[in-house]
C-alpha positions as CSV (number, residue, x, y, z in Angstrom):
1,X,29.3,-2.5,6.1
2,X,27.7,0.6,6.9
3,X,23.9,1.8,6.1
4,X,24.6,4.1,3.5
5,X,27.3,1.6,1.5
6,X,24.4,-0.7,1.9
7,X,22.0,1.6,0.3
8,X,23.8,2.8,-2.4
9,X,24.1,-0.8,-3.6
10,X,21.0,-1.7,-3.3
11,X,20.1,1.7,-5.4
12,X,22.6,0.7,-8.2
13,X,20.7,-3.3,-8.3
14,X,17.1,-1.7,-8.5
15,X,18.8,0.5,-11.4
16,X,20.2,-2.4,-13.5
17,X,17.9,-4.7,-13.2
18,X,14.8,-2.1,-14.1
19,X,17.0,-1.1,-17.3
20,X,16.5,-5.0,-18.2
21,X,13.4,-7.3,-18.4
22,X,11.6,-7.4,-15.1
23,X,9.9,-10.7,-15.7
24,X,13.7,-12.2,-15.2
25,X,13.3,-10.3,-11.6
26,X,10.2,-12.0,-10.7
27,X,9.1,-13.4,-7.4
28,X,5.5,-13.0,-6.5
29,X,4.0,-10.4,-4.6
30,X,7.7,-8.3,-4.9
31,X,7.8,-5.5,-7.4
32,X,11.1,-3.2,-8.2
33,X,10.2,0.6,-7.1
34,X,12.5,2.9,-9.2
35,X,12.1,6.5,-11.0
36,X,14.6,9.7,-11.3
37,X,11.6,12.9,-11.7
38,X,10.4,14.4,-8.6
39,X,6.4,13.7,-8.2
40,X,4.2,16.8,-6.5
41,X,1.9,16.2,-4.0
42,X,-1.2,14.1,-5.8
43,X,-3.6,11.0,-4.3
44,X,-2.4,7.9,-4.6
45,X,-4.2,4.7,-3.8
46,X,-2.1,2.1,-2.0
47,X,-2.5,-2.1,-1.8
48,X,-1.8,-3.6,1.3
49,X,1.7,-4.5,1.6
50,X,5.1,-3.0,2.4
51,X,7.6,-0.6,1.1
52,X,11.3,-0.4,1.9
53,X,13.4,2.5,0.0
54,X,17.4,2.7,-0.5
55,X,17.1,6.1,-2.0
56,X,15.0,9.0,-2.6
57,X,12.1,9.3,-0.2
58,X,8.6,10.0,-0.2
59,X,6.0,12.3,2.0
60,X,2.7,11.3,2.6
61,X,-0.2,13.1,4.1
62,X,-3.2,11.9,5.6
63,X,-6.2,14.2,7.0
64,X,-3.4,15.9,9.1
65,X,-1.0,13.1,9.7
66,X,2.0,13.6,7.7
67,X,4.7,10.2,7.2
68,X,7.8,9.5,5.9
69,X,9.4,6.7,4.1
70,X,13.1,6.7,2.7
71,X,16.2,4.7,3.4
72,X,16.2,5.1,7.6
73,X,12.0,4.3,7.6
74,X,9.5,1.8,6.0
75,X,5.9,2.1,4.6
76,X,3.4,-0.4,6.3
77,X,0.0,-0.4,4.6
78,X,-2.2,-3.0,5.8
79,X,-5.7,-1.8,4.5
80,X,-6.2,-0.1,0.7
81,X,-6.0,3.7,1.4
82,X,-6.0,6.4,-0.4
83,X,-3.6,9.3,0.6
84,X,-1.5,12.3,-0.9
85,X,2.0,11.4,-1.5
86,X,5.2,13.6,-2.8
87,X,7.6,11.9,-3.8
88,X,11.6,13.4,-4.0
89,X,13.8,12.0,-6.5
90,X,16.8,13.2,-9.1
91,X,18.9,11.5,-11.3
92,X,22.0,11.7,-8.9
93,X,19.5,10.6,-6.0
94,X,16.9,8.4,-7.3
95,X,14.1,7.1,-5.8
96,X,15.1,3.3,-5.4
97,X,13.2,0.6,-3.6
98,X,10.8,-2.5,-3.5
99,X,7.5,-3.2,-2.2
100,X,6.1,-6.4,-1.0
101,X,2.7,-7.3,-0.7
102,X,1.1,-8.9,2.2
103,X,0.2,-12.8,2.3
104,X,-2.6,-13.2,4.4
105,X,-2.9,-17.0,4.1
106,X,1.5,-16.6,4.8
107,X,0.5,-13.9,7.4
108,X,-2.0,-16.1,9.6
109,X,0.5,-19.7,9.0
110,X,3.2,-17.4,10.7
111,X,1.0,-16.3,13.5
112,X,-0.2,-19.8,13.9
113,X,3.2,-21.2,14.1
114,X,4.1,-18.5,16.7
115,X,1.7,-19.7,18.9
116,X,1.1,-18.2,22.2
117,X,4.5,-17.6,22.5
118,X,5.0,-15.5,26.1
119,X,7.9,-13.5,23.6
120,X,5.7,-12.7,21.6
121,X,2.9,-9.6,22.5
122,X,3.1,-6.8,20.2
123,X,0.5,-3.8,20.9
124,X,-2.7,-3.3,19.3
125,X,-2.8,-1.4,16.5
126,X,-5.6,0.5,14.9
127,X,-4.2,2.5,11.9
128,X,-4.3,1.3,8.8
129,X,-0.9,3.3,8.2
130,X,2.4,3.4,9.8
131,X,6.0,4.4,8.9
132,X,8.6,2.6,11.3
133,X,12.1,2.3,11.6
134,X,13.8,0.1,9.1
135,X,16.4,-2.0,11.9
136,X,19.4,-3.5,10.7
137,X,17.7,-7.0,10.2
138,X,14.8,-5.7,8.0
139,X,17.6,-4.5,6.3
140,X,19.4,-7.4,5.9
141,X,16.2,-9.4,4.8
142,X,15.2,-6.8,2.1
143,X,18.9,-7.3,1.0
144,X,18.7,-10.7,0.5
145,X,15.5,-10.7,-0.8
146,X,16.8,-8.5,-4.0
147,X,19.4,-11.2,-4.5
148,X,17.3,-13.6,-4.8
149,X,15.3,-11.7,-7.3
150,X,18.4,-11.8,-10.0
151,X,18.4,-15.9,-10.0
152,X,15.2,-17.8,-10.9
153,X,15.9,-20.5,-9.0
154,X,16.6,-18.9,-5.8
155,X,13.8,-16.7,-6.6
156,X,11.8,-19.7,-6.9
157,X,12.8,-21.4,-4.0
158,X,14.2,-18.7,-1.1
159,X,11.5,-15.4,-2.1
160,X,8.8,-16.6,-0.5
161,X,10.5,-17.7,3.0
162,X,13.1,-14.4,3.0
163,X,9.5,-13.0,2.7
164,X,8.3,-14.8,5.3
165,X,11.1,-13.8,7.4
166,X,10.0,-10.0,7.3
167,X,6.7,-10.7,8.0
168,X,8.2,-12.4,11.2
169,X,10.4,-9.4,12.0
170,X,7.7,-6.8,11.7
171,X,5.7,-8.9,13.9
172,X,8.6,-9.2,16.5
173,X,8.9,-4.9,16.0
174,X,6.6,-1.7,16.2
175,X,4.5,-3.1,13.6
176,X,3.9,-5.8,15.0
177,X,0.3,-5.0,16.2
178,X,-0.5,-3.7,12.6
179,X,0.0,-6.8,11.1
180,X,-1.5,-9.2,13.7
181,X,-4.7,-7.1,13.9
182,X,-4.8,-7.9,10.0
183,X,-5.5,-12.3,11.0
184,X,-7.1,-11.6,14.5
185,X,-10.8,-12.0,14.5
186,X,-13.5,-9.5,16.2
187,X,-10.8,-7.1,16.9
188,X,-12.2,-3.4,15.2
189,X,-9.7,-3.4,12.8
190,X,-10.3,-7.1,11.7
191,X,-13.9,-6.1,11.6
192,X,-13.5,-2.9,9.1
193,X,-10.8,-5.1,6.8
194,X,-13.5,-6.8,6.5
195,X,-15.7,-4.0,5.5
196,X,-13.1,-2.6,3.5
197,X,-12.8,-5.9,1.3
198,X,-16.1,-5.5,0.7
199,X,-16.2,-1.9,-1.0
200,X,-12.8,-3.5,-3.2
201,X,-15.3,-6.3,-4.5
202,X,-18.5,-4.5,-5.1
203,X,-17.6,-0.8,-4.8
204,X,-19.8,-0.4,-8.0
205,X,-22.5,-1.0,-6.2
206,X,-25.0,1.9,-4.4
207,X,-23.7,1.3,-1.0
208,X,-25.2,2.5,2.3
209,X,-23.4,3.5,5.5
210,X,-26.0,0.9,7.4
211,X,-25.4,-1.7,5.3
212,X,-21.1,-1.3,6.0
213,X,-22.0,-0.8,9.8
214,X,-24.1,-4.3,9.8
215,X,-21.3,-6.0,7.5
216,X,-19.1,-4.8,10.6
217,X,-21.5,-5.7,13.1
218,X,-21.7,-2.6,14.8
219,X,-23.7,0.5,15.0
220,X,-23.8,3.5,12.9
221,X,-22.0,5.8,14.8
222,X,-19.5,3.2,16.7
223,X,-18.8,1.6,12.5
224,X,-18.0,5.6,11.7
225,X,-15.7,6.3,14.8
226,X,-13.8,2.6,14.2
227,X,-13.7,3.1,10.4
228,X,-12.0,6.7,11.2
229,X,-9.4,5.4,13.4
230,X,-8.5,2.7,10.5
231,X,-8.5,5.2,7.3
232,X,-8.6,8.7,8.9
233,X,-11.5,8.9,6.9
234,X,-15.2,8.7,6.8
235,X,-16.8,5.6,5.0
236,X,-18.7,7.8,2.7
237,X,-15.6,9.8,1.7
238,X,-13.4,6.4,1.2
239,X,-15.8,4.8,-1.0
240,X,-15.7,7.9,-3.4
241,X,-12.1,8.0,-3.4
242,X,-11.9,4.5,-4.0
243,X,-14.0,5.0,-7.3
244,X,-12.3,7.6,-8.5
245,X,-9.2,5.5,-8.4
246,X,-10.7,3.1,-9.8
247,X,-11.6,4.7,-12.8
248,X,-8.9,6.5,-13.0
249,X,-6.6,2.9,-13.7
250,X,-9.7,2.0,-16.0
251,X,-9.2,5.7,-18.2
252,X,-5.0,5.1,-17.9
253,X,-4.7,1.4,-18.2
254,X,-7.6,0.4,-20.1
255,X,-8.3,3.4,-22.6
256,X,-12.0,4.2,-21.6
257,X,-13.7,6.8,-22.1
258,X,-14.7,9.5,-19.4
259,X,-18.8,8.5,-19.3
260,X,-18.1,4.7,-19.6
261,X,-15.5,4.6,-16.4
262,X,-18.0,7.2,-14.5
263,X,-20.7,4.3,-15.0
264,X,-18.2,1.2,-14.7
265,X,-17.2,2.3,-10.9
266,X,-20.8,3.3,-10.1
267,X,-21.4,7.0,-10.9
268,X,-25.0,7.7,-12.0
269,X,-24.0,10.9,-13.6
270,X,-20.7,11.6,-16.0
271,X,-21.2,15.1,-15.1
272,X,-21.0,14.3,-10.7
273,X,-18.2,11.9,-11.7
274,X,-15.9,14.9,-13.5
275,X,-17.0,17.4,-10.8
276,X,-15.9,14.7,-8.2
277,X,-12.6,14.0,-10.3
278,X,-11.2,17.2,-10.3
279,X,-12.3,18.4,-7.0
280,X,-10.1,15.3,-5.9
281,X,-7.0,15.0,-8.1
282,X,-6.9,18.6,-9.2
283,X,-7.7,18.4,-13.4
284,X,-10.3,17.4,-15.5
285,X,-10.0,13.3,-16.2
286,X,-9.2,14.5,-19.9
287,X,-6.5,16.8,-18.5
288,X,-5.4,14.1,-16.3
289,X,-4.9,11.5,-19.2
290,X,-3.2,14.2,-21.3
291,X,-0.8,14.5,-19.0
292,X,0.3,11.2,-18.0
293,X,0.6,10.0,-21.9
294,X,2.7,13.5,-22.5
């Protein structure tokens, strides 16, 4: 069966089963990706993990670099990272897909049972970012793993190693590098994950460029340049970004108020905090909250 038969079933699952109750489509980690309106160009703030689309597709844009991810391509994130994203979707054409995220402890078992396998030698990667061609098997695997999703049992007992099996064909593909740089120690990128963990547990706090450079064990200006080649983004400038998210979800999700998210993520200052907020998203975070309940 061809790619684009493939597709448009997959698209026409996603649909039914997001019309029904997505708890009966649940296997850990996996979420159901599915929405008919056009999004412009706004930041976004991504988890680790991957993202395979059957329809629609989605543009994202990172200090320059500019990526694509639709039904020929897949999204692989393996550090948080903020970035702009459009996102192109209509009712006859609509954005369908699933994202996985990334099982670290499932990650480094895999690597370990690979062994130093002389097959097996994907290239370093750096980037905390990649879009890569979705082959056949990936394919296949994403396939299966949406049928799995619409019976509990096999949901139960096949998600996790269909999930397993992707991890495994990444590693064996382009993206291989990316992922094994995720559960290799004192490699630069292991190094800034680490870093990067850090600001997601205590980003609240009033932290220095020093002390994220002696987390990472490495100088000031050699943390900066590694830290770039991960994010495309300075240290400074991905903590703020990372707040602002953060209280974005916390204004959104949680129904706080402008001055007690400003203070919840770290800001000093309600006034810096909306200055900051609209500078990065575009609107006020009143206007923003409007306009997502609207």
């Amino acid at each position: 069966m061809n790619r684009q038969v493939v597709c448009q079933q997959l698209t026409e699952k996603i649909k039914l089963m997001t019309l029904k109750d997505n708890d009966r489509f649940s296997i850990p980690g996996v979420h159901l990706l599915y929405g008919t309106e056009p999004r412009v160009r706004a930041p976004v703030l991504y988890e680790p993990g991957i993202i395979f689309l059957f329809s629609g597709h989605k543009t994202g844009f990172l200090n320059g670099r500019e990526f694509h991810y639709d039904a020929n391509e897949y999204l692989l994130l393996t550090v948080p990272l903020p970035f702009e994203c459009v996102t192109w979707a209509t009712p006859e054409n609509p954005l369908a897909g699933i994202s996985i995220n990334i099982d670290l402890l499932q990650l480094q078992s895999l690597v370990m049972d690979i062994g130093e396998d002389d097959c097996f030698c994907p290239q370093a990667s750096a980037e905390g970012i990649n879009s890569l061609a979705l082959s056949e098997d990936i394919l296949c695997a994403a396939e299966r793993l949406l049928d799995a999703m619409q019976h509990p049992l096999d949901a139960k007992i096949l998600g996790k190693q269909i999930m397993r099996e992707i991890l495994y064909l990444i590693l064996r593909g382009p993206g291989g590098g990316a992922l094994l740089a995720l559960v290799t120690r004192q490699t630069h990128f292991s190094q800034i994950s680490r870093v990067i963990r850090r600001i997601e547990t205590r980003y609240t706090e009033n932290l220095t460029v020093d002390q994220l450079a002696a987390e990472a064990n490495m100088s000031v200006s050699a943390f900066h340049h590694n830290f770039k080649s991960v994010t495309s983004t300075s240290p400074l400038q991905y903590l703020k970004s990372y707040r602002l998210h953060k209280a974005r979800l916390l204004m959104l999700q949680d129904g706080m108020k402008v001055n007690a998210a400003a203070i919840q993520v770290g800001y000093e200052s309600a006034s810096q905090f909306s200055r900051e907020f609209k500078r990065y998203f575009g609107v006020t975070p009143g206007e923003d909250t409007a306009r997502i309940k609207a």
